[in-house]
C-alpha positions in Angstrom: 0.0 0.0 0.0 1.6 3.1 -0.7 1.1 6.1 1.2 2.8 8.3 -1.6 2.0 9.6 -5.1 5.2 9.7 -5.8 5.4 6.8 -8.0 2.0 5.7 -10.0 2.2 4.1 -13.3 0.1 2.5 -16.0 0.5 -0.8 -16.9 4.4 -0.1 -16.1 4.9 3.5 -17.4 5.5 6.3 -15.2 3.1 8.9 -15.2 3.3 12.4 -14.2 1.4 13.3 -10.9 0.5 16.7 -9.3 -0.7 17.7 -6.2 -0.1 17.4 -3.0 0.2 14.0 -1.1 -2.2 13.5 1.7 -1.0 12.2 5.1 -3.1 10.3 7.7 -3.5 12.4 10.4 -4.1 15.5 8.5 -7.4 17.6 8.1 -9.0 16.2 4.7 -9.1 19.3 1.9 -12.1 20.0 1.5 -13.9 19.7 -2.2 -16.6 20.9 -4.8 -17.7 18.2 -6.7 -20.7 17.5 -9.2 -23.4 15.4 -8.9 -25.1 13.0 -11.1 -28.1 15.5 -11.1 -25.5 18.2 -11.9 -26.2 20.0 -8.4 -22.9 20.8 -6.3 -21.8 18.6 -3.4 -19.4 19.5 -1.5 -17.4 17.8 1.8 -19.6 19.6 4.0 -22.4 17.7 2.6 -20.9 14.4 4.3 -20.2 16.4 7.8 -20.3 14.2 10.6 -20.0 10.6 8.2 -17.3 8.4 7.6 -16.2 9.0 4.2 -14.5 6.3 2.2 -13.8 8.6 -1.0 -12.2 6.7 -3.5 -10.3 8.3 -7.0 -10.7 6.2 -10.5 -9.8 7.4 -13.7 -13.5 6.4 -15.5 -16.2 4.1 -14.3 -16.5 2.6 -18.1 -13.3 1.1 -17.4 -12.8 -2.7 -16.5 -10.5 -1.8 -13.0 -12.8 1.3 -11.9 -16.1 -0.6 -12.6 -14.4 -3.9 -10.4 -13.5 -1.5 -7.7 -16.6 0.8 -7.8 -18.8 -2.5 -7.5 -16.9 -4.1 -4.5 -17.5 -0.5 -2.3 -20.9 -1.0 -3.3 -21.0 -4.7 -2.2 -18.8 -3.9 1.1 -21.2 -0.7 2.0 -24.1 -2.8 2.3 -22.8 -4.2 5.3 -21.7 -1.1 6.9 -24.1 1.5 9.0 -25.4 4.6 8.0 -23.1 6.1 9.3 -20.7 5.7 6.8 -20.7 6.9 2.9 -18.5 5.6 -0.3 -18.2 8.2 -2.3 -16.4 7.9 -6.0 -14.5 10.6 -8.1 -13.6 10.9 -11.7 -13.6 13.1 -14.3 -16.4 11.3 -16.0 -19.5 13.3 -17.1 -22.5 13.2 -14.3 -24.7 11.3 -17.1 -22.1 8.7 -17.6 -22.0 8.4 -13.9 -25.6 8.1 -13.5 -26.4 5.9 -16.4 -23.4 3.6 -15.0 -24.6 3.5 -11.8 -28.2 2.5 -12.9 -27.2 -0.6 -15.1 -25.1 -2.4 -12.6 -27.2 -1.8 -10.0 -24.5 0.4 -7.9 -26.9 2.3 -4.5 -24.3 2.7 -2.0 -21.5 4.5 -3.9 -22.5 8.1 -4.5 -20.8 9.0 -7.9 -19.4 12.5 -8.1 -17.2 14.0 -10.8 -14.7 16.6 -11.1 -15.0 17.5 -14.7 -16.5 21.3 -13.6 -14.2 22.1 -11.1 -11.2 20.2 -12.0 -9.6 21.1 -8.5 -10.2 17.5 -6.5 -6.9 15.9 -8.4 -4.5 18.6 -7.1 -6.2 18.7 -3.8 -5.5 15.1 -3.2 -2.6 14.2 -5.1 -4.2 12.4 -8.1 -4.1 14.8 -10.9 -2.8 13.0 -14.3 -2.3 16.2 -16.3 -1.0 14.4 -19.4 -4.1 12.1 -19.4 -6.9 14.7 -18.4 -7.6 11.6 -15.7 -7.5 11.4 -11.7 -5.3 8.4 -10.1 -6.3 5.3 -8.1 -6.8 6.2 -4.4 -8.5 5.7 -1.3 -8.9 8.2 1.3 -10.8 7.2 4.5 -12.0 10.2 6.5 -13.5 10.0 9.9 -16.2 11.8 11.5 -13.8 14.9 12.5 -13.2 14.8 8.8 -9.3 13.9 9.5 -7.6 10.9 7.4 -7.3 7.7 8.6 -6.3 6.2 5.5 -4.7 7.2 2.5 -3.9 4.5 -0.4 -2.2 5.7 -3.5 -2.6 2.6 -6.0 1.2 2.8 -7.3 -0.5 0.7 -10.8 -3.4 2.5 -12.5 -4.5 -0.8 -13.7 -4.8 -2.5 -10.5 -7.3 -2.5 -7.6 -6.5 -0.7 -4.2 -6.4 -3.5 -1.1 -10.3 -3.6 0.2 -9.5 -5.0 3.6 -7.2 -2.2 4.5 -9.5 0.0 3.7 -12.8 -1.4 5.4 -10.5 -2.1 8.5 -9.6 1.5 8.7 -13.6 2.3 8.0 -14.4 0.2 11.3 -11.8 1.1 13.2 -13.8 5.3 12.5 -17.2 3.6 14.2 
C-alpha cells in the first residue's frame, strides 16, 4: 500500500502526478464536486459521516467498474453512518447511467470535470491524461484521514480490507 503519489504508473509507465500528497492524520481538503443530477456537493455535505472517498480514472473502465462495485458490495454491510463516495472526471450522465445498469446504491458518484480542482487537492491529478489516479482516502467523522492509499498501478485494484478495516476502526 503506498502512502505516496510519488510513483503511480500504467501498466508499467511512469506517469506524471500533481498535487499534494495527503497524510493520515491531517485535516481532509475539503472539495466541490458535481453530482449525477449536476447539483454541487461539497465535503460539507458528508459532515459528521465516515467518508470512504475513492479516486478512479472512469467508471467505463474494467479496473474502476471492479473497484466501484466491490464499495458497493462492502457498503451494504456497513451502518449509515458511513458513505463511499467515487471521483472521476467522467460526465455526471455517464455516472448516473453507470450506476443505474449495474445496479451500484451505495456508492455516491461524483465527478470533477467542472471544477477540476479535486486531483490537485488530493494528489491524483494526471495532467497528461486529463484523468485522476487510483486512491482511497478514508476520512472519519472529524473529517481527518485515517487512511490514505495511493494505488502505485493505475490498472490495478487498491487492497479492500485495508481499507474497510480502517472504515471500522472510524465507528
Amino acid at each position: 500500500m503506498a502512502k505516496s503519489n510519488d510513483t503511480i504508473t500504467m501498466k508499467g509507465n511512469p506517469l506524471k502526478v500533481e498535487g499534494r500528497c495527503i497524510e493520515e492524520g491531517s485535516p481532509a481538503p475539503s472539495f466541490t464536486l458535481t453530482g449525477a443530477d449536476m447539483a454541487e456537493v461539497t465535503s460539507a455535505t458528508f459532515a459528521g459521516k465516515v467518508v470512504v472517498l475513492t479516486s478512479i480514472p472512469s467508471i467505463d473502465t474494467p479496473v474502476c467498474a471492479a473497484e466501484t462495485k466491490r464499495f458497493n458490495q462492502e457498503a451494504s454491510s456497513l451502518s449509515g453512518d458511513v458513505v463511499v463516495v467515487a471521483v472521476s472526471r467522467d460526465l455526471p450522465f455517464a455516472l448516473k447511467r453507470w450506476c443505474g445498469a449495474e445496479g451500484v446504491a451505495r456508492v455516491i458518484p461524483l465527478s470533477d470535470f467542472k471544477h477540476r480542482s479535486f486531483g490537485k487537492d488530493f494528489g491524483v491529478e494526471l495532467p497528461d491524461l486529463g484523468l485522476l489516479a487510483r486512491a482511497v482516502f478514508v476520512i472519519d467523522k472529524s473529517g481527518k484521514v485515517k487512511h490514505v492509499e495511493y494505488v502505485t498501478e493505475v490498472a490495478n485494484e487498491p487492497n479492500y480490507a485495508e481499507a474497510i478495516q480502517a472504515v471500522r476502526s472510524c465507528l
